[in-house]
N, C-alpha and C positions, 0 to 999 in steps of 0.2 A: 426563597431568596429572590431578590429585588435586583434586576440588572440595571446597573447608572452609568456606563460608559463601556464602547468598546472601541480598540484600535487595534486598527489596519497597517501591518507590516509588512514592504517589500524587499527585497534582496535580491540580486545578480552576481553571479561571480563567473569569470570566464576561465576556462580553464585549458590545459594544457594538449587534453583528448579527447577529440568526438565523440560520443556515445552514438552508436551505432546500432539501426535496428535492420531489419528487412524490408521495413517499408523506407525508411527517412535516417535521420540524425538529428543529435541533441548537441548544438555546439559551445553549449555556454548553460549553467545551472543557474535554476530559477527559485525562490522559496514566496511563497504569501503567509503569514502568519495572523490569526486574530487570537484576541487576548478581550476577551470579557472581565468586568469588575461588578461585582454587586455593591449593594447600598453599604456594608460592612467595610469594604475594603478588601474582598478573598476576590481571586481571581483566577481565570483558567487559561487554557494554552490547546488552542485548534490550527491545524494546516490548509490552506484550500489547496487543493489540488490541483498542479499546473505545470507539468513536466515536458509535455507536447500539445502543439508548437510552442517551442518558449514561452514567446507573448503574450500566450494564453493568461499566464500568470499574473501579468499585471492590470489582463480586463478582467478575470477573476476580484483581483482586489477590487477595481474601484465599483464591480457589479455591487460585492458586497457591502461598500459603504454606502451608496444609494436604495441599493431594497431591506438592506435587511433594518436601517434605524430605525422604521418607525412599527415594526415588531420587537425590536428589543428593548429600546430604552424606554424605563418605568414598569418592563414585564416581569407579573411573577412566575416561578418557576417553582415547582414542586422536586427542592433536590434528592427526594429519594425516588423520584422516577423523571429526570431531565427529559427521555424519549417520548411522554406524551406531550410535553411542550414541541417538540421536535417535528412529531407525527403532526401538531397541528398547522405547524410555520410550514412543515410541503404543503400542506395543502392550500393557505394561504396564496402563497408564490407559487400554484400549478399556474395560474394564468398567466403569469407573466413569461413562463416556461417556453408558453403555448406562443401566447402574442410576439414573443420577441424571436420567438422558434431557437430557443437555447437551452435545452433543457439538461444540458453536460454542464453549463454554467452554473445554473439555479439548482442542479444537486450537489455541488462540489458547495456552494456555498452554506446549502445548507449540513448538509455532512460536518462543515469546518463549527458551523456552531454548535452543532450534537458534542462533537469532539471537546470541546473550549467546556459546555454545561458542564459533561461527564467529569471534567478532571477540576472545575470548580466545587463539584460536591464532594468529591472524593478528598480534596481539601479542605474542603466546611468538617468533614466527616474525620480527618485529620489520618487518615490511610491509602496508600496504594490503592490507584482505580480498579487494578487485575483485583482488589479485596473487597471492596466495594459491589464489583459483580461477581466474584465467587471470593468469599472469606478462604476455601479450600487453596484455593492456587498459587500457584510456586513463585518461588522467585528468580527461576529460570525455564528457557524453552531453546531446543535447537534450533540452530541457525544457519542457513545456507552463503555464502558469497554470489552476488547475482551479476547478470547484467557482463557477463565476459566476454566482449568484443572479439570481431574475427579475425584481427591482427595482431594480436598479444595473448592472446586468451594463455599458453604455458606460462610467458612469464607471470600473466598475475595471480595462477593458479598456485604455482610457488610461493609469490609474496602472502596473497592471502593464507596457504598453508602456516604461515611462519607466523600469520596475526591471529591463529587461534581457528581457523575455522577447517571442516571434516567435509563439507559439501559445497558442491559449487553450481553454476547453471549457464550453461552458454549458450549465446544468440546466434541461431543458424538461419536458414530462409537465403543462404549469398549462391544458390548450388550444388549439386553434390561434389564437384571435386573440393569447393572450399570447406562446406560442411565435414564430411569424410577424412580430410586431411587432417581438419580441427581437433577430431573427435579423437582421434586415432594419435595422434601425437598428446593427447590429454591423457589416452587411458597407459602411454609408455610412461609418465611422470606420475599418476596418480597411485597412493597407496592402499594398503588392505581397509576395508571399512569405511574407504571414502567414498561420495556417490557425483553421481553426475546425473542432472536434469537440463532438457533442452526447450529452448522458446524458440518458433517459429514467426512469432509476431503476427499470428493473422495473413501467414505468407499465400499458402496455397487455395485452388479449388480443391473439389476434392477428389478427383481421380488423380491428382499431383499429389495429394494429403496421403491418399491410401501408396501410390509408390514409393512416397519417400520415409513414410513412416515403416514398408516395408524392408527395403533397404538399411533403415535406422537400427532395426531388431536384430538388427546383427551383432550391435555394439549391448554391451551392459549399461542401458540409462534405465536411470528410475521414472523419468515422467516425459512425456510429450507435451508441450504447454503451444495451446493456439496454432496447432499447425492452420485451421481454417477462419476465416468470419466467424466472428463470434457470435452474429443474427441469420446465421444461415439454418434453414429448417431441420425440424427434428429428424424426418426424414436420413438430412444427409449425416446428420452425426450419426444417428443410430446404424448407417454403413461402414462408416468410418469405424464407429469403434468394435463392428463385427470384425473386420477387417484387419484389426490395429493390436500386436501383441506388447507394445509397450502400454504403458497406463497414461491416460488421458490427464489433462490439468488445464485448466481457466476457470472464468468466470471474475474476471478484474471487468470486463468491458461487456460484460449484461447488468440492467441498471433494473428490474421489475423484480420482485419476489418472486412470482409465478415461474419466470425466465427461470430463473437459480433451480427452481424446485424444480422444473422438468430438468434439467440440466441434469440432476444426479442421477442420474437414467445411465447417463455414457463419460461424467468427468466421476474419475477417482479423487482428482486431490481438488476441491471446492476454492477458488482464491479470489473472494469480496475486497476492494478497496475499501480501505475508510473514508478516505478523502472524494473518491468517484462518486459513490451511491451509498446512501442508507443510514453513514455515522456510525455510532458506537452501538445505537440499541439494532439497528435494523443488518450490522452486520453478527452482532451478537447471535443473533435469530435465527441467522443462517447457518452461523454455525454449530448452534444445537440440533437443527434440521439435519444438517451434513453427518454430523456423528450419529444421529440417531439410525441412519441410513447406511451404518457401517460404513463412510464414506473419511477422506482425509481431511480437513479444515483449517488453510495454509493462507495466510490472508497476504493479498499483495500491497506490495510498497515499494516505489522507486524515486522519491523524490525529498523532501528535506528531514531534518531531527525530531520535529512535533510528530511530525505522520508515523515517521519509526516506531519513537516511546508508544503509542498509540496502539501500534499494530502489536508488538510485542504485550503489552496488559492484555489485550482482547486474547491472545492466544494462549496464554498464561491463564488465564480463566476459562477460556475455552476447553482448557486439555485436549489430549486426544494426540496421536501420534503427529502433528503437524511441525514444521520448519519454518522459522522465520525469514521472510527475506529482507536481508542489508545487502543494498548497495554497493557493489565493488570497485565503481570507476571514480573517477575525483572527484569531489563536492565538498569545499569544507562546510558548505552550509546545514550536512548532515554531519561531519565527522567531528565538527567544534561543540555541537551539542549531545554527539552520541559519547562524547568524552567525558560527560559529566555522569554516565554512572559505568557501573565495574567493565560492563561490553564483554567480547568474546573469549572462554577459555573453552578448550579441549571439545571445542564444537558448539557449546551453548551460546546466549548472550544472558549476561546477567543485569537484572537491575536492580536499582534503587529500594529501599523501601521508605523513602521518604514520602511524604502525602501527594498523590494525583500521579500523573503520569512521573513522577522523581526526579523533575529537574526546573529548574527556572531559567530560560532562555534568556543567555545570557548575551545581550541586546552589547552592551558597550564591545564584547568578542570578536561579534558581527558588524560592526561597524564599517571595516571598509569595504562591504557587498551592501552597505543599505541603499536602497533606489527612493525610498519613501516612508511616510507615516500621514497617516491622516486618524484623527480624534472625535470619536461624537461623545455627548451626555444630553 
């Protein structure tokens, strides 16, 4: 396939509730969308990735419409393997990674084309992406509620009970009387079978990592997510998860293969962005790495409705005991497209089987969050 045009899409929507981490806050929801067209007319559907700082989002776009034209438009593309074209655009754009010293930019960008290629071929091919890379794979995966703020986390744990979803994952790192208090009023609401996972966000050192994950073991959670640095030496994880009776989770914010692969030394559940690092082949990669390692491979996502449809096909071909994560706080920039296939029943999400990721961004929906468009050919 022959790429002839690609556009750049931006979106803002403010909303009513901070999204709150440990380190910062998200006050307002960002989306960048690119939409590839080949010489035919078929075309695909990629996120770049830009949820923090906001603004990120919209230097994301216009990086992408300055580096990437003069590698796409007129290039051929081999759609039964998009990732070797992919493999060759990083390496094209290392230098500018290097020179501009951006290199969280110039992977998100390229990740969103990986993304956009995968779900153009799987529409040339006229099938579901999750088929496309395993013809075997379902067309459902469990699905977690993420992202539960330390001020509401029971009521939304209710609401989302009520929209279908069995697991939830709350954002701690505020202390232990808040953390503690959090938890403990979660597990008096929550029911039999339901779980609970917690994100520290990269809060702690780690003699703070090791006491409070001490203290944490008290409670019945399923996963520890980032209590430290994410580039902090192997050393200290392998303390840490001597240490640590809950089960470890990251790997959203290691951007190297190598990373990842020593990583399942001390994380149980593996979670690769699509949008951060790698795209569709190179998170695929890891996550057969992950499974083969007896490991869980649970891909992250907290930002708009392409990146979701995305994460969910890779996990869906992926198999393997992993959970999806959706978004629980406000965004309609995720909820006006994640409307467009079946979504959550009785813990799953289900999709589409319509061809690529199973939905067409439905652009006039979005309309009053658009910020931008800009067109190359």
């Amino acid at each position: 396939m022959q790429i002839a045009k690609i556009d750049i899409y931006t979106f803002r929507a403010e909303v009513s509730q901070t999204v709150f981490t440990s380190f910062s806050s998200i006050p307002s929801r960002a989306m960048a969308l690119m939409r590839l067209e080949d010489t035919e007319g078929a075309y695909g559907w990629g996120e770049i990735w830009g949820n923090f700082p906001t603004f990120t989002t919209e230097h994301r776009a216009k990086l992408a419409g300055w580096a990437l034209t003069q590698y796409l438009i007129g290039a051929e593309v081999n759609e039964a393997d998009p990732g070797a074209f992919c493999s060759a655009l990083r390496t094209k754009l290392h230098v500018l990674a290097i020179q501009a010293h951006e290199p969280g930019p110039v992977n998100g960008i390229v990740a969103a084309t990986s993304q956009a290629l995968w779900d153009l071929a799987a529409r040339k091919a006229g099938i579901p992406l999750r088929h496309l890379l395993n013809p075997d794979a379902s067309d459902l995966v469990p699905a977690y509620a993420s992202g539960l703020n330390p001020n509401d986390c029971v009521e939304n744990v209710i609401r989302c009970r009520a929209e279908g979803y069995q697991a939830f994952k709350l954002k701690i790192g505020f202390g232990a009387d808040i953390d503690d208090r959090n938890i403990k009023a979660l597990m008096d609401v929550m029911g039999d079978g339901e779980r609970l996972f917690v994100d520290a966000n990269q809060r702690w050192a780690l003699e703070e990592a090791i006491a409070n994950a001490d203290r944490l073991g008290e409670f019945p959670i399923d996963w520890l997510e980032e209590p430290m640095l994410a580039d902090r030496p192997a050393d200290e994880w392998r303390t840490l998860k001597a240490a640590c009776s809950i089960p470890l989770a990251g790997g959203e914010n290691l951007y190297a293969r190598e990373d990842i692969t020593e990583a399942l030394e001390w994380l149980d559940f593996v979670q690769p962005d699509v949008g951060k690092w790698g795209g569709i082949e190179a998170c695929m990669a890891v996550a057969g790495e992950t499974l083969k390692a007896g490991r869980i491979y649970c891909p992250h996502w907290l930002s708009g409705g392409v990146g979701l449809m995305h994460s969910a096909q890779m996990l869906a071909a992926a198999g393997g005991d992993g959970v999806l994560e959706v978004d629980s706080n406000e965004n309609p920039l995720r909820t006006t497209i994640a409307a467009l296939v079946p979504g959550i029943k009785d813990g799953d999400f289900h999709m589409s089987n319509a061809p690529g990721i199973g939905i067409d961004v439905p652009l006039d929906a979005l309309g009053d969050w658009a910020t931008g468009h800009e067109a190359f050919s």
